[in-house]
C-alpha positions in Angstrom: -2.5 72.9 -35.6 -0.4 74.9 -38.3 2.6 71.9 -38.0 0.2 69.3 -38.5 -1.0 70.6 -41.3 2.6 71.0 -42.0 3.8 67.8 -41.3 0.6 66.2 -43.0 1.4 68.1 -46.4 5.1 67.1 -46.2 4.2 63.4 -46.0 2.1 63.4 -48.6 4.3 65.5 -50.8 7.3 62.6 -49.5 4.7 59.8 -50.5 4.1 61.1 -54.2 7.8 61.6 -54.9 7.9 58.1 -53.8 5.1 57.0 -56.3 7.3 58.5 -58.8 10.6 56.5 -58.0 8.3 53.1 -58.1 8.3 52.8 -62.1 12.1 52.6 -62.3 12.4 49.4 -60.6 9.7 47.8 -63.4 11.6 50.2 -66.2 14.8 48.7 -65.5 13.1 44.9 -65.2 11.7 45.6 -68.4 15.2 46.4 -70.0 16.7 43.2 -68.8 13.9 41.1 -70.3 14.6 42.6 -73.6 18.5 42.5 -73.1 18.0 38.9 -72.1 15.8 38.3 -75.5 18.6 39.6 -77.7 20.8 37.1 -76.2 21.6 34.0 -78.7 20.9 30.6 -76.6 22.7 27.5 -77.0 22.1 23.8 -75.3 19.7 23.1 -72.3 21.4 22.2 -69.7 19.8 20.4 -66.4 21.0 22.2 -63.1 20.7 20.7 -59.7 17.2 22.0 -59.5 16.4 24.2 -62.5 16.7 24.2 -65.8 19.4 26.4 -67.8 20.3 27.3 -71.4 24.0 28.2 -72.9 24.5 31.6 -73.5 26.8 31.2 -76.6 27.9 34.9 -76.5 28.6 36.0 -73.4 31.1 34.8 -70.6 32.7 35.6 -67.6 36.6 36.9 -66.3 37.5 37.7 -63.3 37.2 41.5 -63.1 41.1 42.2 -63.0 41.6 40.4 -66.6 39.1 42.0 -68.6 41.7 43.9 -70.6 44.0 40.7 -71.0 41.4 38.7 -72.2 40.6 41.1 -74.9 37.0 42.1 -73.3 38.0 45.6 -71.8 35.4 47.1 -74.6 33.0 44.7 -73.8 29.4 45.2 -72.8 29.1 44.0 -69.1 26.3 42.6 -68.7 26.2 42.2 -64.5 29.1 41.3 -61.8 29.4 37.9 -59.9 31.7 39.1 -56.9 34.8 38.9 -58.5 33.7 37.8 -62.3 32.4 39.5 -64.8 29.6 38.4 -67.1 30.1 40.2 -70.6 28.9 39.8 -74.4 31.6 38.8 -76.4 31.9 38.9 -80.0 32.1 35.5 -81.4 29.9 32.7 -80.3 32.0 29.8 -78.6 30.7 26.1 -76.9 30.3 25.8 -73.1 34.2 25.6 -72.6 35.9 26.8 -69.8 38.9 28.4 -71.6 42.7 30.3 -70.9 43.7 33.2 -72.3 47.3 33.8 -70.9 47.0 33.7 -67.0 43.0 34.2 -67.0 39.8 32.2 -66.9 37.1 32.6 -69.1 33.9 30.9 -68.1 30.7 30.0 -70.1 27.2 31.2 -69.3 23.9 30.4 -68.9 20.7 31.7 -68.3 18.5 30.2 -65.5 14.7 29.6 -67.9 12.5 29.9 -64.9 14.2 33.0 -63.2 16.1 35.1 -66.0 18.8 35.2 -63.7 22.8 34.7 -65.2 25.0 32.0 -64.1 28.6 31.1 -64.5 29.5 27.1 -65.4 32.4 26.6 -63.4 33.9 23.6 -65.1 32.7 21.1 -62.7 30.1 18.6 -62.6 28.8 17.1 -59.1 27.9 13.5 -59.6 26.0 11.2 -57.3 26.9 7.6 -58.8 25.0 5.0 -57.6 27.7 2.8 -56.6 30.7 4.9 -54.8 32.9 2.3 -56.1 32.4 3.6 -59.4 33.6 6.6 -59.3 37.1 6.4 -60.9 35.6 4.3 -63.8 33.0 7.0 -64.3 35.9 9.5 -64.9 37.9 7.3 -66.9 35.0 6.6 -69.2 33.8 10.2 -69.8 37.6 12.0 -69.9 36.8 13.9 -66.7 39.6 14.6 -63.9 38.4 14.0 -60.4 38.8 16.4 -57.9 37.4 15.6 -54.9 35.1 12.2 -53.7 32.7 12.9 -50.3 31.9 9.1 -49.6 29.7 10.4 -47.0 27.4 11.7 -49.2 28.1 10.1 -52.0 29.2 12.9 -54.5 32.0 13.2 -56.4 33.2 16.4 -58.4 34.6 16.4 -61.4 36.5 18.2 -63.7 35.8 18.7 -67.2 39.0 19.0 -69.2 40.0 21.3 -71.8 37.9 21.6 -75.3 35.1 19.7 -73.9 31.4 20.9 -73.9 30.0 21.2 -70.6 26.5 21.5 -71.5 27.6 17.5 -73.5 29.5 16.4 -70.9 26.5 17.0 -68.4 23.6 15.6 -70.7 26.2 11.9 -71.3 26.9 11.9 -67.3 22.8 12.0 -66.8 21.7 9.0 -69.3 25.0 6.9 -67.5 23.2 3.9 -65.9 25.8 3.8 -63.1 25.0 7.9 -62.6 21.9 8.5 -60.1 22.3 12.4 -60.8 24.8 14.8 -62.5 24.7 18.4 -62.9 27.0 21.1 -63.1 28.2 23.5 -61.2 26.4 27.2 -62.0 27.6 30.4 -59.5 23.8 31.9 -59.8 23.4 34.4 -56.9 27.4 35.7 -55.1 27.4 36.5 -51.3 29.7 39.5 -50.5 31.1 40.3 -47.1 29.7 43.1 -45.4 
């Protein structure tokens, strides 16, 4: 009798130290909305299925490169597998830019969710017409990368000092463009 008592006491005891722990989970959702509100936005951009807006001031580098890109002080906001999503100092377009042998990435924030993404650079296109997929390139200054007939995508490349966030909204109103959207890294799978 005396050790269920025992045992009844300890669970209850284990179940109000868990009723403690619970607040931290909405504490720490409650800090990221109000990191996410200090965050300047830029354009809207239209994702695949969501919608997105440019986060002027913060960008990504792959993890290694921090230092070289002149972000080793930098406030990291979260990791993407490999990159790094940090608020930078000045407020730049949504360029995918160099700095020496690294990779800096624009950002956005996903309006529905709150969650971060990284603009890759590249646009997936659906044109309406398959055969149209060189002109659409030639037209907009976009390098082609790879064509899936099959499907009937195409992605592109946006080249250097070009706004993808622009880039994206001009592809969209193109009458021989069914859909256009670029690329966002939202959620990163890691091996186990």
């Amino acid at each position: 009798m005396n050790i269920r008592f025992a045992a009844l006491g300890l669970a209850f005891a284990a179940s109000l130290a868990f009723a403690q722990e619970a607040p931290k989970p909405a504490k720490a959702k409650a800090e990221r909305a109000a990191m996410l509100q200090t965050l300047q936005r830029g354009k809207a951009i239209k994702g695949s299925r969501e919608q997105y807006q440019h986060l002027p001031e913060v960008f990504a580098a792959e993890s290694n490169a921090m230092d070289s890109v002149g972000a080793g002080g930098a406030l990291v906001l979260e990791t993407k597998g490999r990159l790094v999503l940090y608020r930078g100092g000045a407020a730049a377009a949504a360029q995918v830019a160099r700095v020496g042998a690294a990779t800096i990435y624009p950002t956005v924030v996903n309006v529905r969710t709150g969650t971060l993404g990284v603009l890759t650079g590249t646009l997936v296109v659906k044109p309406k017409i398959m055969g149209d997929a060189a002109a659409i390139a030639g037209s907009h200054g976009l390098e082609t990368v790879k064509e899936y007939p099959q499907l009937r995508a195409v992605f592109y490349r946006v080249k250097a000092n070009m706004d993808i966030a622009d880039v994206a909204a001009v592809l969209q109103a193109d009458i021989r463009v069914e859909t256009a959207y670029p690329e966002i890294i939202e959620h990163v799978r890691l091996p186990k």
